[in-house]
N, C-alpha and C positions, 0 to 999 in steps of 0.2 A: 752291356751290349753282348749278343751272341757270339761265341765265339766263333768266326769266318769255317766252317766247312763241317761243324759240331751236325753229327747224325742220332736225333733220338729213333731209340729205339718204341717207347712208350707210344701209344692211342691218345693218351693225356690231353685233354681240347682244356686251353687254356683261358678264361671267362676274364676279359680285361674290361673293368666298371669301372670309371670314374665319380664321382658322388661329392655335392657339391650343392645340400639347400633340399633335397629330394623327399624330406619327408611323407610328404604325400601321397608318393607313386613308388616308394623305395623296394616297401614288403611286396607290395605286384610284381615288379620286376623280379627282383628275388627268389619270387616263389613260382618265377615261370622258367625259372634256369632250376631251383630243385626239382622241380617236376618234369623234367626232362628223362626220355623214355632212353636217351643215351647215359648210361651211370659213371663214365670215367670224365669225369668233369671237374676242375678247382676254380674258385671265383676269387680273383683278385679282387677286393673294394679297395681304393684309394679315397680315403675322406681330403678334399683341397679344403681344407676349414671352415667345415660347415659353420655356420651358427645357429638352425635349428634342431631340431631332435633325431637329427640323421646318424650321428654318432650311436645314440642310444639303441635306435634299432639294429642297425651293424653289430652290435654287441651282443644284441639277443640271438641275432640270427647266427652271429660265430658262434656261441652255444650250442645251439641248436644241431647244426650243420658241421661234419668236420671238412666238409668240402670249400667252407669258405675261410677265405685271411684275408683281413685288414690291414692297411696301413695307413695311419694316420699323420697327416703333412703338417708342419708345423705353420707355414705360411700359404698364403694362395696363390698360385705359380699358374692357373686357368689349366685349362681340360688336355691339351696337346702333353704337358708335364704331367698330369695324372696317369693319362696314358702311357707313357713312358715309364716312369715308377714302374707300372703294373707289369710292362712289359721286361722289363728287368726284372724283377721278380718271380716270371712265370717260369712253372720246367714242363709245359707242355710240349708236344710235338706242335699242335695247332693252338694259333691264336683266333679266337673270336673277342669280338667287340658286342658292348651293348650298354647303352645309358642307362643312368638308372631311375630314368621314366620312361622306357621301351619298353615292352612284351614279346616274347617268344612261344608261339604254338608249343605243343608237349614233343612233337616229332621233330625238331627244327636240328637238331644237332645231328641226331641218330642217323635223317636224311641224309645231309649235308656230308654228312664223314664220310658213308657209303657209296656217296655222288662223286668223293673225289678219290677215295680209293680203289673204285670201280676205273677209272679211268684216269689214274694219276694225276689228276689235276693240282696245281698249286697254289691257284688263290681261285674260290668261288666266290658266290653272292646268291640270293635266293628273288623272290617276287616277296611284294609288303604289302600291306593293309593300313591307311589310316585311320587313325582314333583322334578323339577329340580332349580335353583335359580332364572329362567323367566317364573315359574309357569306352566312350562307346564308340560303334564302327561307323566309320564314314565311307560315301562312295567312291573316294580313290583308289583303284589299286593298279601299283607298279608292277607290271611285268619285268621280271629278269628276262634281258637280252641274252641270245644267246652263245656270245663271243664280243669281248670287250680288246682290241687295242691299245693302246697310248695316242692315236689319232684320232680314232673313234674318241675316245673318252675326255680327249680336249676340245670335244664340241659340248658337251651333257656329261655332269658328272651323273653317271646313272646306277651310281654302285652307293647304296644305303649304308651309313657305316653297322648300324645292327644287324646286317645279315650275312657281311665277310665272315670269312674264315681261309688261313695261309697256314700252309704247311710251311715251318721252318726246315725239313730238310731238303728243299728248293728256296726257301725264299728266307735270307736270315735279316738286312735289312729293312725292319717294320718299322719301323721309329718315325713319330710324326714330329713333321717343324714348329713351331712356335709361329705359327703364323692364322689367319681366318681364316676359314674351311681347309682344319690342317689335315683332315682324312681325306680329302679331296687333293691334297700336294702331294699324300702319303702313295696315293695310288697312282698317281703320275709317276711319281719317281720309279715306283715299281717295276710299272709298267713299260718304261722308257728303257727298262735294261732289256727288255724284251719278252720277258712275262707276258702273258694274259689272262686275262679273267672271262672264268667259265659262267655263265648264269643258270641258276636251278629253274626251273620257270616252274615253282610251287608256292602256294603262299602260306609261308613257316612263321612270318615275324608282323608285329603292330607298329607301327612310328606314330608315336604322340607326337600333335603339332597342338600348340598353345599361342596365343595370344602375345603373352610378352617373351615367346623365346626369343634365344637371337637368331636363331633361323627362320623364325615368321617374321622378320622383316625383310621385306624384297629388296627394299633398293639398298640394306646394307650389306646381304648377301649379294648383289649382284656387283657390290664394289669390291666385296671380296675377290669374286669370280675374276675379274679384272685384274686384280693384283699380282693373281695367281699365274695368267698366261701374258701377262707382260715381266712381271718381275722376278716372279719364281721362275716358271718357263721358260723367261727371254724371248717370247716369240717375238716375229715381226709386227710393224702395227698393221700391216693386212692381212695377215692370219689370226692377230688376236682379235680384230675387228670382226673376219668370219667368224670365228669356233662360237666369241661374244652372240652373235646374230645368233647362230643357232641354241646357243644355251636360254637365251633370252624367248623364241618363238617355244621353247620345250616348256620353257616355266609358264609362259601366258596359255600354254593347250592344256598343263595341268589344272592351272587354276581356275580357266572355265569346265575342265569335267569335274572336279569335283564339286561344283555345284550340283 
């Protein structure tokens, strides 16, 4: 963990992947963070134990790239522990996140850094584009809001975890919990020290939704959702029963625009 009040001095935007089966989508991803028109970049991969050939490309692409490192997990500990590793690991100034079946436009970093150092910000987010599992584009897209809360943000989580980015010399607590939608608790906690998140309203990044993720399943994210503002939260049960309503009408207005 960070050490409490550590100031880098470095630009260093720190690329936290988890990888975990991705063979498919892995080099896409990858090759949309090399092609990034901002160059002070390192990509953490964290392999949670693959068992396809996700390993194998990681290998080619550390070749390749001296921009990226690997670490490979002995056991599978799921995505919240990936992320963690990674983030121990990293000596960025900034952390960013990104699956590694997400996409990132060429400008998405270069934007982003300039967004928050233009204005000090310390944790942003950007606007997304959905894709489908053969990359191509679909008609959703997420507007980034333009000032995100701890209030605000326990009605909708509306912050995509591939398009954050936290400056660690504001924000040194990034660590997500071991729990469903741990990027979702991650930024509450944050948030709740009194932080806010800035939103770019550009659209820099793609979110793959598939079929059998666990996030295309509604009613188990929405059990997540639950867990989160009663258990994690503690809220009351009529607060979590509002913020519940409103996360619930946000997800039914997305899923009929993206038709």
């Amino acid at each position: 963990m960070d050490e409490m009040g550590k100031l880098y001095t470095n630009k260093l935007v720190s690329v936290i992947m988890p990888v975990y089966n991705a063979e498919k989508y892995l080099e896409e991803t990858l090759d949309s963070v090399l092609n990034q028109t901002y160059e002070d970049i390192e990509i953490i991969c964290v392999d949670d134990m693959s068992s396809d050939g996700s390993r194998d490309i990681l290998g080619k692409y550390k070749e390749k790239s001296k921009k990226i490192k690997t670490i490979y997990l002995t056991e599978n500990a799921g995505v919240a522990n990936a992320r963690n590793v990674a983030i121990q690991n990293a000596e960025g100034r900034f952390i960013a996140f990104l699956d590694s079946d997400d996409v990132w436009l060429p400008e998405k970093i270069s934007r982003q850094i300039n967004f928050m150092l233009d204005n000090q910000y310390e944790f942003t987010f950007t606007s997304y584009r959905f894709i489908d599992a053969d990359s191509n584009l679909m008609n959703t897209i997420v507007k980034a809001k333009r000032e995100l809360t701890y209030n605000k943000l326990l009605k909708h989580n509306a912050i995509a975890c591939l398009t954050v980015v936290i400056d660690r010399n504001y924000v040194n607590d990034i660590y997500m919990p071991k729990t469903r939608h741990e990027d979702y608790a991650a930024w509450l906690r944050i948030l709740k020290k009194g932080y806010k998140a800035y939103g770019l309203n550009e659209l820099l990044a793609l979110y793959r939704t598939r079929q059998n993720s666990l996030s295309g399943n509604k009613l188990k994210a929405a059990t997540w959702t639950w867990n989160i503002l009663r258990n994690e939260e503690k809220l009351g049960l009529f607060k979590s029963v509002y913020c519940f309503a409103n996360y619930a009408f946000v997800n039914v207005f997305k899923h009929f625009l993206s038709k």
